[in-house]
N, CA, C and O of each residue as an XYZ file, in Angstrom:
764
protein
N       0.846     -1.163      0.000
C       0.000      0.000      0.000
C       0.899      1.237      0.000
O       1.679      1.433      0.931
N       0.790      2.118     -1.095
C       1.189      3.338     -1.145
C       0.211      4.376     -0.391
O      -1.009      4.435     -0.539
N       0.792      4.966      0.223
C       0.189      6.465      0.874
C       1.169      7.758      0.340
O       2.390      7.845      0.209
N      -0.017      8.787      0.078
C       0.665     10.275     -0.051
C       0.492     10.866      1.028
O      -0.584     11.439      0.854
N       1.056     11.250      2.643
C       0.982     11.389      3.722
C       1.514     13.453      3.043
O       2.700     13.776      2.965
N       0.655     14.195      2.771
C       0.849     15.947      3.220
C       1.025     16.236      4.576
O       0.113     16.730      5.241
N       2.069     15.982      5.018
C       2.232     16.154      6.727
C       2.227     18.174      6.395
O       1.518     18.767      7.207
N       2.790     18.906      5.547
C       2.265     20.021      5.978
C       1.362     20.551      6.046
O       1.410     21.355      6.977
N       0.364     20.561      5.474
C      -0.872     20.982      5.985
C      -2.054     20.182      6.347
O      -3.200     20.599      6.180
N      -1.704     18.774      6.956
C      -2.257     18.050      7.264
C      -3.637     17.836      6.861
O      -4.566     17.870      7.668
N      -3.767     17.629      5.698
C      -4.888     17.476      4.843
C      -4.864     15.765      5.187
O      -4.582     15.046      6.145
N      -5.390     15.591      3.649
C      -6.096     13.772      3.557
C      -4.683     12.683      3.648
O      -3.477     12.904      3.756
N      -5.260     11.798      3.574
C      -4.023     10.757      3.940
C      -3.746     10.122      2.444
O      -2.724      9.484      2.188
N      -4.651     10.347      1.620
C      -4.697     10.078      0.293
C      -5.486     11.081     -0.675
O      -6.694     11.283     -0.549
N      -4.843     11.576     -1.469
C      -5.674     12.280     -2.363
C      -5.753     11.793     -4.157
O      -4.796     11.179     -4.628
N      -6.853     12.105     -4.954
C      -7.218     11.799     -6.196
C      -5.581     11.694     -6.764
O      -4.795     12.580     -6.428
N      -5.119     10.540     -7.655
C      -4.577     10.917     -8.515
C      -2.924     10.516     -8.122
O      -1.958     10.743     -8.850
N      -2.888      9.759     -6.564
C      -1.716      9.642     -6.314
C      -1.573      8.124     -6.257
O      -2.651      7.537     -6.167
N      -0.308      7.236     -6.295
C      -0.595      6.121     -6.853
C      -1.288      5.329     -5.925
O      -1.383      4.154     -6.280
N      -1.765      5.586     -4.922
C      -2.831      4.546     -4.230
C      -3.876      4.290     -4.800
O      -4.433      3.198     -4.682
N      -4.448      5.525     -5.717
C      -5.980      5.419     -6.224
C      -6.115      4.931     -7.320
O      -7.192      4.666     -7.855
N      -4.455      4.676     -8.004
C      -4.851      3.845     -9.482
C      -4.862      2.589     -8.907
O      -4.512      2.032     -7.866
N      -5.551      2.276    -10.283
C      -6.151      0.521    -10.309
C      -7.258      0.233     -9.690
O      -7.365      0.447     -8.482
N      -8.388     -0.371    -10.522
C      -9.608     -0.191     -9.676
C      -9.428     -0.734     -8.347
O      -9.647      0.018     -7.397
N      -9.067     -1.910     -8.137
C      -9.285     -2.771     -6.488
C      -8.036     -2.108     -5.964
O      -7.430     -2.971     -5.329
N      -7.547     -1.264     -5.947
C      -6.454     -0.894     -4.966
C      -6.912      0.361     -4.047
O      -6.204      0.922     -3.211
N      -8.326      0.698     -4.404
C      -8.287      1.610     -3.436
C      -8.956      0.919     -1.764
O      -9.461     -0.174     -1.508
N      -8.659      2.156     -0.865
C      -8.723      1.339      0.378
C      -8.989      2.519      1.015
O      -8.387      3.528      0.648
N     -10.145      2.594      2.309
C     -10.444      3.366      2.902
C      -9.751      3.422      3.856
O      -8.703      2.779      3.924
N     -10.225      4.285      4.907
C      -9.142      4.959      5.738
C      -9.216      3.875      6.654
O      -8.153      3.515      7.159
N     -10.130      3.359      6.928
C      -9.816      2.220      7.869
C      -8.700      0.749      7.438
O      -8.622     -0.320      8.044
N      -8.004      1.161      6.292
C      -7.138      0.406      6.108
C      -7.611     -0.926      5.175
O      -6.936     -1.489      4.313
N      -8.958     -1.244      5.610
C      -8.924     -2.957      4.533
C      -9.479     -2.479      3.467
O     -10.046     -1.425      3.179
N      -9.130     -3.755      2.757
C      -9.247     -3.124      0.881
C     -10.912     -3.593      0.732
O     -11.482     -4.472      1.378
N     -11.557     -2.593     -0.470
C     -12.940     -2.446     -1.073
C     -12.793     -3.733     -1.650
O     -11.698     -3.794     -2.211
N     -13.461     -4.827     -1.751
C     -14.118     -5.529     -2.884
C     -14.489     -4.934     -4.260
O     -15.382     -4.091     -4.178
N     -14.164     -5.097     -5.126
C     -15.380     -4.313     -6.056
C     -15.962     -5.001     -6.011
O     -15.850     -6.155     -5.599
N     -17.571     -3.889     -6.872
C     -18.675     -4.921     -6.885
C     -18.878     -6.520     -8.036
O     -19.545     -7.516     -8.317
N     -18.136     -6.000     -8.207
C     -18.631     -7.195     -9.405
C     -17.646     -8.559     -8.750
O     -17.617     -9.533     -9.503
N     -17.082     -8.657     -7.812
C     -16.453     -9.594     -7.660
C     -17.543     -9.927     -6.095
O     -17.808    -11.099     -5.828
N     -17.979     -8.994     -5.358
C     -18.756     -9.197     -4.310
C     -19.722     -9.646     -4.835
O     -20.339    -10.364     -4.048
N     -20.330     -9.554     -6.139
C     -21.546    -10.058     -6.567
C     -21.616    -11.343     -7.238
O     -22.675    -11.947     -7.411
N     -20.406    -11.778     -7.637
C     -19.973    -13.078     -7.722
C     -20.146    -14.314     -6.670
O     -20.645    -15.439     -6.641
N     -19.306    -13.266     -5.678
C     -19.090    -13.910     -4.378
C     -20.251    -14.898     -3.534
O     -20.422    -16.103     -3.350
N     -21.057    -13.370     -3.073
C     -22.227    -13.777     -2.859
C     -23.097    -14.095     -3.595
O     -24.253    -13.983     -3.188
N     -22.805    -14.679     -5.134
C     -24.012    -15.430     -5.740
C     -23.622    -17.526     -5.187
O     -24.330    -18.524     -5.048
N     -21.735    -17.132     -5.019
C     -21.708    -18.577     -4.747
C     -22.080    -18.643     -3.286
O     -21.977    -19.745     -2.748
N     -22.392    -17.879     -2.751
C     -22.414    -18.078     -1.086
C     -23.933    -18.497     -1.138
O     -24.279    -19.456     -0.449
N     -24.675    -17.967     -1.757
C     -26.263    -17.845     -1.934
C     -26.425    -19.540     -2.606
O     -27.419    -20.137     -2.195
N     -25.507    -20.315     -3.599
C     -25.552    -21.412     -4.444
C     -25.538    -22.413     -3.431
O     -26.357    -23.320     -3.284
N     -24.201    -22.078     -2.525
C     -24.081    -23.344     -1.085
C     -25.005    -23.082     -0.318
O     -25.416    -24.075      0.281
N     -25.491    -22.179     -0.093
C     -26.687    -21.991      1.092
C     -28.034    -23.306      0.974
O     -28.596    -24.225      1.569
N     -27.945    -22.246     -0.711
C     -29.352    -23.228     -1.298
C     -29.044    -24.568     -0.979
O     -29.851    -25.211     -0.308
N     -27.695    -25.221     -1.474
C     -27.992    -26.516     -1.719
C     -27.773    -26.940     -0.485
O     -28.471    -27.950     -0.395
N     -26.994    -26.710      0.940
C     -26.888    -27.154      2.334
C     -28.684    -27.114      2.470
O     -29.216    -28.043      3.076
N     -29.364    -26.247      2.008
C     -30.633    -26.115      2.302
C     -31.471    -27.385      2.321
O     -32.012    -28.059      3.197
N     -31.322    -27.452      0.597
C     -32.018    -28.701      0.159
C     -31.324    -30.139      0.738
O     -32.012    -31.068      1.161
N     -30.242    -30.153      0.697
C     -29.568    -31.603      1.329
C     -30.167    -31.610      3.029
O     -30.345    -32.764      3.417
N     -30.452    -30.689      3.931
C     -30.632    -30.845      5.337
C     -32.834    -31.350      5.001
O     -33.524    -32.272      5.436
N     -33.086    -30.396      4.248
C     -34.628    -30.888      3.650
C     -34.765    -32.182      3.401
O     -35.639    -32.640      4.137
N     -34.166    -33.221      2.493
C     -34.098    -34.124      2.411
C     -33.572    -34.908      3.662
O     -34.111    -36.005      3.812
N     -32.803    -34.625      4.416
C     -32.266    -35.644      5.551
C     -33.519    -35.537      6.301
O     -34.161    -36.539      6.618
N     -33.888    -34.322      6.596
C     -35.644    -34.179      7.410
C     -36.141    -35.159      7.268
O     -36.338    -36.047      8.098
N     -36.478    -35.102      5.891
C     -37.584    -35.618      5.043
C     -37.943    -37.384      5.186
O     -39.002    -37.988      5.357
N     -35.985    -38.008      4.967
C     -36.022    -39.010      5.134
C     -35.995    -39.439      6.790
O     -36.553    -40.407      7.305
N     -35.510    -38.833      7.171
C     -36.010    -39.096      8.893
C     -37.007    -38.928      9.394
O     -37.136    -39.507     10.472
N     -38.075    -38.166      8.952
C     -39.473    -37.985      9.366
C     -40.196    -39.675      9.203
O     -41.012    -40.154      9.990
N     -39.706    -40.271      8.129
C     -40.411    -41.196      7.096
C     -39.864    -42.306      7.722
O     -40.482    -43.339      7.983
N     -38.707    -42.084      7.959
C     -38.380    -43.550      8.803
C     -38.698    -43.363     10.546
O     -39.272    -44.298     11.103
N     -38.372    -42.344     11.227
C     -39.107    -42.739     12.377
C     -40.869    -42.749     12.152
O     -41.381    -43.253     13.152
N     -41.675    -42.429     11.357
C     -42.764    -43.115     11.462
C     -42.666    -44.684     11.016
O     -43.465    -45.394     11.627
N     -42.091    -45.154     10.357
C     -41.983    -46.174      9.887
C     -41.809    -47.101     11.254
O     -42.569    -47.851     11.867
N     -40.727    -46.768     11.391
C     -40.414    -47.154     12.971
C     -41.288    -47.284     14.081
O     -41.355    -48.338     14.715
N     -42.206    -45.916     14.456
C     -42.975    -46.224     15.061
C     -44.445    -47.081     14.909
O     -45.283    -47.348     15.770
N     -44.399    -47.457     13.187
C     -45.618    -48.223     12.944
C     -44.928    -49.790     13.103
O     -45.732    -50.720     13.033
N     -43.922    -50.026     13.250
C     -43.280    -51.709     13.635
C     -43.073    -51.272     15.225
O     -43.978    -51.988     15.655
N     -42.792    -50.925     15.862
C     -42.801    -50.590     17.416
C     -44.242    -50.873     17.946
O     -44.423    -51.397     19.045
N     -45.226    -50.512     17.140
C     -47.020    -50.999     17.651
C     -47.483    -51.836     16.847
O     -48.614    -52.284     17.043
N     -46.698    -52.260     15.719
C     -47.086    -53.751     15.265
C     -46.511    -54.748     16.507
O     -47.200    -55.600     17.068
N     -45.149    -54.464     16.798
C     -44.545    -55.276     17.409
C     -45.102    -55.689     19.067
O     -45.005    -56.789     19.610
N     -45.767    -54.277     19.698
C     -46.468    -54.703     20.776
C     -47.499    -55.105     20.958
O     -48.002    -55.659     21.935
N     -48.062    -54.702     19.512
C     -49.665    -55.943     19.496
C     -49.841    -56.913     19.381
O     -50.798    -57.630     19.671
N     -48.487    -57.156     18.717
C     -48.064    -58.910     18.670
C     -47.654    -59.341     19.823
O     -48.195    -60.299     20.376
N     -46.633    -58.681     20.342
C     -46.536    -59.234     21.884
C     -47.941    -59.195     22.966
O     -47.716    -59.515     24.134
N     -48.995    -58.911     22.685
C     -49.932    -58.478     23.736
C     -50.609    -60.001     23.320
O     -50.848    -61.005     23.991
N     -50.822    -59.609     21.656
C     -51.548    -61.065     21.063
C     -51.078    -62.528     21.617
O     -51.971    -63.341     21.854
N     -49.551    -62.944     21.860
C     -48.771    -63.898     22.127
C     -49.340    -63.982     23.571
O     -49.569    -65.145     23.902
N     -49.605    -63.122     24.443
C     -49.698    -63.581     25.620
C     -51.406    -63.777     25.841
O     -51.794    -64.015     26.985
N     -52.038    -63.710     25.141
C     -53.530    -63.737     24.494
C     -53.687    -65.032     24.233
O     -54.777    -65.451     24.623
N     -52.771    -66.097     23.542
C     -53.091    -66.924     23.154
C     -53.259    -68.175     23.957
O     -53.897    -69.113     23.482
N     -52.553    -68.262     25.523
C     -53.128    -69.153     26.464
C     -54.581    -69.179     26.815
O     -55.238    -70.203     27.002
N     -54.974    -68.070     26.877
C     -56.323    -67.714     27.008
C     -57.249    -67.736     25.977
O     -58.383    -67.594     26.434
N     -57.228    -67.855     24.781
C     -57.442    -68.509     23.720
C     -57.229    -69.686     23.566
O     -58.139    -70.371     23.099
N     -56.401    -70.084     23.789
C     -56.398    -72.139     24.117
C     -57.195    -72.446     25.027
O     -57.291    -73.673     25.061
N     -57.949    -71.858     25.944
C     -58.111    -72.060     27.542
C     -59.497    -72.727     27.094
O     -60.079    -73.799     27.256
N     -59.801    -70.956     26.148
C     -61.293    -71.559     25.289
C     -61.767    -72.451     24.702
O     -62.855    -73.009     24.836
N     -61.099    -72.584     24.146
C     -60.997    -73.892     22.956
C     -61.281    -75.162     23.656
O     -62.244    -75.855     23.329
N     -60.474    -75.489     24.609
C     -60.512    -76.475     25.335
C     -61.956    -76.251     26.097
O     -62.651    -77.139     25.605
N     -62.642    -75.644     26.892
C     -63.570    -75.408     27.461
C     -65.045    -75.696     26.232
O     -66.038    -76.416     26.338
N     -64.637    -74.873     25.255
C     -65.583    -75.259     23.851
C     -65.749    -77.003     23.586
O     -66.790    -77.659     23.569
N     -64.731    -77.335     23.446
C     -64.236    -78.520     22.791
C     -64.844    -79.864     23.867
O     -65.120    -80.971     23.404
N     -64.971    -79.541     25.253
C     -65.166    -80.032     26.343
C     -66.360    -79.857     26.831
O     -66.731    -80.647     27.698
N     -67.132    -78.931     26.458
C     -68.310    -78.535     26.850
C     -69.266    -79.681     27.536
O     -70.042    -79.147     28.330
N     -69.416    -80.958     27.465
C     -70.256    -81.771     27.660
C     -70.654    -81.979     29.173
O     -71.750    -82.336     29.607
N     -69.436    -81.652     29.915
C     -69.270    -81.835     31.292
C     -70.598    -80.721     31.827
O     -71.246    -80.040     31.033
N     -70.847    -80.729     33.581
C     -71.396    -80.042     34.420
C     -71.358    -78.586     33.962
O     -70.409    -78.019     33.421
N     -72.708    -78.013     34.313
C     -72.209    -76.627     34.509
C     -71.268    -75.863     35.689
O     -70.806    -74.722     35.696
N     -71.174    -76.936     36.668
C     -70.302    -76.114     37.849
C     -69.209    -76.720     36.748
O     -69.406    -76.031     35.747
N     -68.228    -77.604     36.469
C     -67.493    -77.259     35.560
C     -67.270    -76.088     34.772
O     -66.369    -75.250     34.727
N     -68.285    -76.257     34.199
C     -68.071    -75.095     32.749
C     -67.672    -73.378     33.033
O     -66.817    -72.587     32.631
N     -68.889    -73.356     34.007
C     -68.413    -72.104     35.396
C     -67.180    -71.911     36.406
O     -66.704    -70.989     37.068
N     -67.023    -72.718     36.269
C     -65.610    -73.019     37.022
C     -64.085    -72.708     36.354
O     -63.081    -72.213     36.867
N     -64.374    -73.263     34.849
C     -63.425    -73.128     33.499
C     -63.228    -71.744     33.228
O     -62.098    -71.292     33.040
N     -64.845    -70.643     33.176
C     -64.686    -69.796     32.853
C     -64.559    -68.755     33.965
O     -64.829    -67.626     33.556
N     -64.267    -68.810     35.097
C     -64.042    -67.945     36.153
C     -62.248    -68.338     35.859
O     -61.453    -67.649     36.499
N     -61.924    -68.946     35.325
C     -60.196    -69.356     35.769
C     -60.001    -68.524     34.679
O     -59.127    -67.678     34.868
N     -60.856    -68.489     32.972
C     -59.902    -68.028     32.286
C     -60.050    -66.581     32.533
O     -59.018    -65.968     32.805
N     -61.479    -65.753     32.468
C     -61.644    -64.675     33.156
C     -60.472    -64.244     34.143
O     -59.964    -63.188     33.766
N     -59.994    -64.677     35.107
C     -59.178    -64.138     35.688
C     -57.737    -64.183     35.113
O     -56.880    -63.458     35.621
N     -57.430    -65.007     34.071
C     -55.973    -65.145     33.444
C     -55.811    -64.290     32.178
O     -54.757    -64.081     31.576
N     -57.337    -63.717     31.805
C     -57.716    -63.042     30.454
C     -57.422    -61.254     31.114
O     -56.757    -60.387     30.546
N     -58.204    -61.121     32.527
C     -57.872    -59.917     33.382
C     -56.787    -59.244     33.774
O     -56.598    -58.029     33.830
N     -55.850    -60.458     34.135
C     -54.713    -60.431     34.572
C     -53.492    -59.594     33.435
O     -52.891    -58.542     33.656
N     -53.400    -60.605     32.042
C     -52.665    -60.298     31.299
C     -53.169    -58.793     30.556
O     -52.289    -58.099     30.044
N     -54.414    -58.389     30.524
C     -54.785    -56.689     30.200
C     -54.163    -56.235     31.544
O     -53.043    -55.734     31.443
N     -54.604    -56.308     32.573
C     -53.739    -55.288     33.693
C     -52.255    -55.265     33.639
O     -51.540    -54.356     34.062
N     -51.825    -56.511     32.997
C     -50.257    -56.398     32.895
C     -49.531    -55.239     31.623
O     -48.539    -54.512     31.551
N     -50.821    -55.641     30.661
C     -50.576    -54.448     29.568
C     -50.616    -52.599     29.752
O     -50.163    -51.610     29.176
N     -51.648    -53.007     31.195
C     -51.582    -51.195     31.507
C     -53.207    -51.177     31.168
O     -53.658    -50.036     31.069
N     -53.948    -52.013     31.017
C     -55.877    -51.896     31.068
C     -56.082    -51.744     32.851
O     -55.412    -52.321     33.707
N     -56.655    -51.263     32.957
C     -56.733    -50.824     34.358
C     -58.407    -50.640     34.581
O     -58.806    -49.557     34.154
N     -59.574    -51.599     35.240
C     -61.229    -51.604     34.942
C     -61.705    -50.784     36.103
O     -61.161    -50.965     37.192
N     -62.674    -49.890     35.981
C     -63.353    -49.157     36.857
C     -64.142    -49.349     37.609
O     -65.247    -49.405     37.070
N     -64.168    -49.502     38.730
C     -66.044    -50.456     38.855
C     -66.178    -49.458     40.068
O     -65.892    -49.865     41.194
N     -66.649    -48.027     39.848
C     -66.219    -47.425     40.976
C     -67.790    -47.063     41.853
O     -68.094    -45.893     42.086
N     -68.693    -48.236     42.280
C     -69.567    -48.257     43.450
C     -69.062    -47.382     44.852
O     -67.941    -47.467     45.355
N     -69.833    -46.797     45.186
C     -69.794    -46.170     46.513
C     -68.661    -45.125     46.746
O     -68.340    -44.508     47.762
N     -68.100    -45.126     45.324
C     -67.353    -43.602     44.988
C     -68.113    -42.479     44.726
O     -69.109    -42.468     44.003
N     -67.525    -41.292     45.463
C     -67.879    -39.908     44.698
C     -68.283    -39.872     43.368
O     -67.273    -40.131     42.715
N     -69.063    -39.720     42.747
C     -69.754    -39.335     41.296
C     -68.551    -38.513     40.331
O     -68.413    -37.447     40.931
N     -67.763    -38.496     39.314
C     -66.812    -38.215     38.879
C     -66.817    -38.073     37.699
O     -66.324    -39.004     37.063
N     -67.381    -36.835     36.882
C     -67.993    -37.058     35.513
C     -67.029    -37.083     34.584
O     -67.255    -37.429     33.424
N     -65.951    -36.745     34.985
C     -64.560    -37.397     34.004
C     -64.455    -38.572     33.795
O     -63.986    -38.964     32.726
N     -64.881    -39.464     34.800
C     -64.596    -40.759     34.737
C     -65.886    -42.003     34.472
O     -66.066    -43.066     33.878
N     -66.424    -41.260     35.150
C     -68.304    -41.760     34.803
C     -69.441    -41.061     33.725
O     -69.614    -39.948     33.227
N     -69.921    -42.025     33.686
C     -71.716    -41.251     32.641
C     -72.919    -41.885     33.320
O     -73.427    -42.834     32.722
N     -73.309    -41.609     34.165
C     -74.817    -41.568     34.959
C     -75.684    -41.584     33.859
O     -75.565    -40.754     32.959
N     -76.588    -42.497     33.849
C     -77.362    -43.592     33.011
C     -78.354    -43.057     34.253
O     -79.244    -42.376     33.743
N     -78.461    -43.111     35.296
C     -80.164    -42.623     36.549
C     -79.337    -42.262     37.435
O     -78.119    -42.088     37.464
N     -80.541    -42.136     38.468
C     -80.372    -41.563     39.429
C     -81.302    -42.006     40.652
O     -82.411    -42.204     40.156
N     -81.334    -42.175     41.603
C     -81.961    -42.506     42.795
C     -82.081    -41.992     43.636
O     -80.901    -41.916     43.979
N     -82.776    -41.347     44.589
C     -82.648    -40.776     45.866
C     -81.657    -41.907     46.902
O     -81.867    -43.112     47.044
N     -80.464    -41.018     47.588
C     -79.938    -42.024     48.026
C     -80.557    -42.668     49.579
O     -81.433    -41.931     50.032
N     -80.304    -43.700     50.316
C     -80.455    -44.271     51.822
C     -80.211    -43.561     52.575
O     -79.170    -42.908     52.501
N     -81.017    -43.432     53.506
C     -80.267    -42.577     54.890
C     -78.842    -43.068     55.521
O     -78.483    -44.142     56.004
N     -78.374    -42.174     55.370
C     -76.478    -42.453     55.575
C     -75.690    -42.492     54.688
O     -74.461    -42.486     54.756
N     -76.481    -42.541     53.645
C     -75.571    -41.993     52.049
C     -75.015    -40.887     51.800
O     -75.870    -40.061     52.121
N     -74.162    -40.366     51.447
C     -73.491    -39.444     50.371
C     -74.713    -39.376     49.470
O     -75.380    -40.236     48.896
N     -74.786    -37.741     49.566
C     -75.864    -37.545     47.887
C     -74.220    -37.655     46.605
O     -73.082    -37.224     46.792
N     -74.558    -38.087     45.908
C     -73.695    -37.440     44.256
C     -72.682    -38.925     44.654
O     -71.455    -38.898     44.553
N     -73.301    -39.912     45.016
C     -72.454    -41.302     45.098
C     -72.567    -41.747     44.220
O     -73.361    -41.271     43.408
N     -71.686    -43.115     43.873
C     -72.282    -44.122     42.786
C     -73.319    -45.197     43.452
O     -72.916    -45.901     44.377
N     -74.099    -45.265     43.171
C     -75.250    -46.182     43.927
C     -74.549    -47.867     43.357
O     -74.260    -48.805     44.100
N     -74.443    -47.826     42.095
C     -74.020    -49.166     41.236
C     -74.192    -49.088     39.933
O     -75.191    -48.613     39.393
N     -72.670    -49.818     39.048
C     -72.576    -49.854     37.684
C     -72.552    -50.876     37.175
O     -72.080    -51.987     37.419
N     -73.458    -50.135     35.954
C     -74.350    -51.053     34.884
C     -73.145    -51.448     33.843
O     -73.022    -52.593     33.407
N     -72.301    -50.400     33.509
C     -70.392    -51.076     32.316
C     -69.774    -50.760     32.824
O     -69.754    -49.544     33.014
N     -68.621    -51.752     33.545
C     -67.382    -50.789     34.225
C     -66.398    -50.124     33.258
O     -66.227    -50.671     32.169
N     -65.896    -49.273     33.477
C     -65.364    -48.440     32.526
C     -63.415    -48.940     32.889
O     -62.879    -49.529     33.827
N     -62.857    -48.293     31.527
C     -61.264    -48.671     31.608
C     -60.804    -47.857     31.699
O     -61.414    -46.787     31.701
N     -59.530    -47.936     31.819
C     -58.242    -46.579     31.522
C     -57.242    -47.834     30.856
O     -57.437    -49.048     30.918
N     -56.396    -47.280     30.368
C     -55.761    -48.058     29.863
C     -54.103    -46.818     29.836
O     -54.006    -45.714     29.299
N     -53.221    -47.474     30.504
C     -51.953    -46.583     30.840
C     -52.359    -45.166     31.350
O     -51.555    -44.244     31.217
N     -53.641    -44.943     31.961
C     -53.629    -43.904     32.481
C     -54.826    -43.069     31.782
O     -55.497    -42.187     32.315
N     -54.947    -43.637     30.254
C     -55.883    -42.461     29.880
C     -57.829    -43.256     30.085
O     -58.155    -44.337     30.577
N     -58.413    -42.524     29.678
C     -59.673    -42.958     29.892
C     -59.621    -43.600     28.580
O     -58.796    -43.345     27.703
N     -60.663    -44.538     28.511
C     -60.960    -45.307     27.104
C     -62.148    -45.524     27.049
O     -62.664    -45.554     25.932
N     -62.989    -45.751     28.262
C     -64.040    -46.023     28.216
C     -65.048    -45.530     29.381
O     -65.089    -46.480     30.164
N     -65.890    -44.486     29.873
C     -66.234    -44.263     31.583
C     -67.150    -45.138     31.635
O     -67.848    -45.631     30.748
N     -67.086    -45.363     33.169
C     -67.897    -46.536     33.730
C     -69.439    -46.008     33.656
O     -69.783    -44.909     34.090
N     -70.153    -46.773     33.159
C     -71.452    -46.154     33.162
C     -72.608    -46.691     34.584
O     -72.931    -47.821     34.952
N     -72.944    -45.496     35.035
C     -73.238    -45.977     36.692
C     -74.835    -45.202     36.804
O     -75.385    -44.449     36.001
N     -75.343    -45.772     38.253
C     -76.484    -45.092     38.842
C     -76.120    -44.321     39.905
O     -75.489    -44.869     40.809
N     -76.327    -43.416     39.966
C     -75.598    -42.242     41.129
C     -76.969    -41.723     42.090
O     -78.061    -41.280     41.735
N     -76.423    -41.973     43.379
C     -77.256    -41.247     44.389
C     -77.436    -39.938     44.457
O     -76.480    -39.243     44.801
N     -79.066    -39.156     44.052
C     -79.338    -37.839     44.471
C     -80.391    -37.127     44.796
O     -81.435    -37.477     44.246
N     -80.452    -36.127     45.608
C     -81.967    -36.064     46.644
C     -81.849    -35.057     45.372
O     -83.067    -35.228     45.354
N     -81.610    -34.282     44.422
C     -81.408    -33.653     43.719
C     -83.316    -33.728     42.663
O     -82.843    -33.854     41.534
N     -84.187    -33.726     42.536
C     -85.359    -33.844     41.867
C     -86.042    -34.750     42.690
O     -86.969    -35.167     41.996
N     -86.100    -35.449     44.142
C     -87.102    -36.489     44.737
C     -87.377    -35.629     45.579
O     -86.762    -34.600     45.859
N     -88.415    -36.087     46.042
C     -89.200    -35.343     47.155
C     -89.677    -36.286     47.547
O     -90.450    -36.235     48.504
């Protein structure tokens, strides 16, 4: 870098015409770093703008294909536990069969067959996270219940009780699936 420094009358640090200012890219402001011209900045940033785009589109596509495979994923993750739920389903499905197949015997038999599988059919949903409602002589809970009647309740009752349910209702891991459908105690319209 050439400078024309006029230390006597302390004018500009460069003026028109001295060899700093020839050549287009050689000039340089006072802060010392050199101008771009434009036509090379416009170059520049057309390739900066070219990689942008295409980092753009290549991260779009990685999205794209990762969106597609974790659903994928998550549709074999709930194939895979319905099959496991099914597998443990199928003792209890044999249980039947045999009970079908056998039928000829007593009814205290046959009642007997089906209280065992009932409870081995119960068992393996509660193990899955089915969880059954049967909520008699509970507080009335319309999140959890649907009152089908109503009764004036007994002396010594709770008004807004469950008197007794007609479908017990589920949750299943916590959420509702089904509310227990009940008769609820209330002096609420009896006289």
């Amino acid at each position: 870098m050439v400078e024309n420094k006029n230390l006597g009358d302390g004018g500009d640090a460069w003026a028109p015409g001295t060899p700093a200012m020839e050549g287009a890219g050689a000039a340089e402001p006072r802060s010392g770093l050199p101008v771009e011209p434009p036509s090379e900045a416009a170059r520049r940033l057309q390739d900066e703008n070219s990689e942008l785009r295409d980092r753009h589109l290549r991260l779009a596509a990685e999205f794209d294909n990762f969106r597609k495979r974790a659903a994928r994923e998550r549709l074999e993750l709930a194939d895979r536990a319905q099959a496991g739920l099914a597998v443990k389903l199928l003792e209890v499905l044999d249980d039947l069969d045999r009970v079908v197949a056998g039928s000829t015997g007593s009814t205290e038999v046959l009642q007997q067959a089906l209280v065992m599988i009932d409870r081995k059919l119960r068992k393996e949903l509660e193990a899955a996270g089915l969880e059954r409602l049967d909520p008699v002589g509970q507080p009335f809970d319309p999140a959890l219940h649907e009152a089908v009647s109503v009764v004036p309740p007994p002396p010594g009752t709770s008004d807004h009780t469950v008197a007794s349910t007609y479908q017990a209702g589920y949750r299943f891991k916590g959420s509702l699936i089904r509310p227990a459908r009940v008769q609820v105690y209330s002096s609420e319209g009896h006289a």
